[in-house]
N, C-alpha and C positions, 0 to 999 in steps of 0.2 A: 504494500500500500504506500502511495508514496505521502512524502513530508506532508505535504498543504493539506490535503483529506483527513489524515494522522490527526495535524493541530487543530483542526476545525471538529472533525470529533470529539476532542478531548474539552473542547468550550460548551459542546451542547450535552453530552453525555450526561444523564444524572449517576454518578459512582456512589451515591449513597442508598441506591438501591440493585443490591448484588443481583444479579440472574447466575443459578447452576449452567452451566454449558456440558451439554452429555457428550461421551468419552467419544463417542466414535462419530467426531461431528464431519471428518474428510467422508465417510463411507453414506452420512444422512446427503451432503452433498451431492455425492456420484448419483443416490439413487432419485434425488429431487429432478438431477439433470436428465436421466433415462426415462423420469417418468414424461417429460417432457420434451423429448429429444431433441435436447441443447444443449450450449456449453453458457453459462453465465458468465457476466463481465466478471475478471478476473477483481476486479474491486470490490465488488458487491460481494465474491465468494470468502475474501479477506477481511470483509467487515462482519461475514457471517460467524467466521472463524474467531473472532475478536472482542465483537458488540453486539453480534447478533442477540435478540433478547432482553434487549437495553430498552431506556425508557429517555423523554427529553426531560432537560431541567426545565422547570413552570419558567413561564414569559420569556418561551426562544421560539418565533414562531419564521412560519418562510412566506413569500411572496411565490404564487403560482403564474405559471406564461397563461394560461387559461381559468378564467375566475371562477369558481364550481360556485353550484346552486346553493352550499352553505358558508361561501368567502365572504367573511363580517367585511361590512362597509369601509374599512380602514386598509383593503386587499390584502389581510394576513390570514393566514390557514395555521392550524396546528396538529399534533397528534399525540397519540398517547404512547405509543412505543411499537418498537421494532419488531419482527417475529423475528423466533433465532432455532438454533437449535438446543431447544431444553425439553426440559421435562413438566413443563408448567404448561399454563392457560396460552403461551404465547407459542407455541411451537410451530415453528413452520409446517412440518409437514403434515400434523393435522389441518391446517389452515387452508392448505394446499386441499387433501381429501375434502374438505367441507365445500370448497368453493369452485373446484373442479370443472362441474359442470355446467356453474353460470359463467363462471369468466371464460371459459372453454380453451385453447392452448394458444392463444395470442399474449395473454398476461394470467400473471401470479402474484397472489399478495405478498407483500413485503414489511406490511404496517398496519397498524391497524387507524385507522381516521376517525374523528369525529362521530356521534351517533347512529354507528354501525355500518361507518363507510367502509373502505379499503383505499392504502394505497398499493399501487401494483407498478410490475417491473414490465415492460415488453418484451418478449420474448420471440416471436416470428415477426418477418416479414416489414410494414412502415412500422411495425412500435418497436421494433428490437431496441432494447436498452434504453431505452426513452422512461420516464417514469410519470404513473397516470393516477388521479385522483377518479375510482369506484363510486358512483354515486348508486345505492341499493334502494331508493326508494323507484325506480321506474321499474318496470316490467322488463323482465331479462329479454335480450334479445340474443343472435345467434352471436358467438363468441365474444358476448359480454361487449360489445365497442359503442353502444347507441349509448351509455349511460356513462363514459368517460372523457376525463377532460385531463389534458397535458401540464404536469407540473415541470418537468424537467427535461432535458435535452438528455443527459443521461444519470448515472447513478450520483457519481461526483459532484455534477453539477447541484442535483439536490441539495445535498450533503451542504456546501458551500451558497445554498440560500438561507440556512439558517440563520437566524439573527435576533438578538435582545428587542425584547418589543412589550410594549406595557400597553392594554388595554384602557383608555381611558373610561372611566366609570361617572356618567352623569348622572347624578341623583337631585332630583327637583325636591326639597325639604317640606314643598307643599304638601305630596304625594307621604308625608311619614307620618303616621297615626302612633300615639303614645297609649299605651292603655296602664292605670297603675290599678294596684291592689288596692281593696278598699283599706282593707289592714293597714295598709302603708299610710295613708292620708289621713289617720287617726291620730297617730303621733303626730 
């Protein structure tokens, strides 16, 4: 993996929350690629070896080439972490079996997005290596492509749109109702 991907990982990574990475993560690899008959970007295979599993630190989000149907008004997207090779909730290649048949063998999850999206890697043909934002609320279509929208040119590139970003929170003081105990307003 080279340097710059390396350093830009190590800024968005949350390391306070460990993931197990299971022993025979080269072999989950080879069979992820057969199931698929690919070879993965050789970056994406080294962060799976590395990070894969990993989660972001809160308020590091990216800026998408294509704004998805739930891009907040400030064009930033977030997510909650990466599949990898473990033994948890996050595992790729259950993620892979689950999703198999809607996303069909053009793309595979990679991440999990926002309120039960995906992100996904392209794998055949114009999406190879390109990286796409799942949107799961339309109706599946034949290998998953009517419901995606383009985050990244490729995996790196992603990686290297993360960035510090603080949600501004407008709260209208009119909109806040106080209710006290009657108890309290004795004293």
């Amino acid at each position: 993996m080279n340097q710059k991907l390396k350093s830009a990982l190590t800024k968005i990574i949350d390391t306070e929350i460990v993931v197990s990475q299971k022993k025979d993560a080269y072999k989950s690899i080879h069979m992820i690629e057969n199931v698929y008959g690919v070879d993965l970007p050789s970056d994406y295979k080294e962060f799976l070896l590395e990070y894969g599993g990993s989660f972001i630190k809160d308020n590091i989000m990216y800026k998408p080439i294509e704004i998805t149907p739930i891009t907040h008004k400030d064009g930033f997207d977030s997510i909650g972490g990466f599949y990898g090779i473990t033994d948890d909730n996050y595992n790729i290649e259950s993620v892979i079996k689950t999703y198999k048949d809607v996303l069909g063998k053009v793309l595979m999850p990679i991440a999990d997005a926002d309120g039960g999206d995906l992100l996904c890697i392209g794998i055949k043909g114009q999406y190879k290596d390109k990286i796409y934002y799942w949107h799961h609320e339309g109706e599946a279509s034949k290998d998953g492509k009517e419901y995606v929208y383009l985050i990244a040119n490729s995996f790196e590139e992603f990686i290297l749109k993360f960035t510090p970003h603080q949600r501004e929170q407008n709260v209208n003081l009119d909109d806040i109702e106080l209710f006290l105990d009657e108890d309290l307003l004795k004293d």
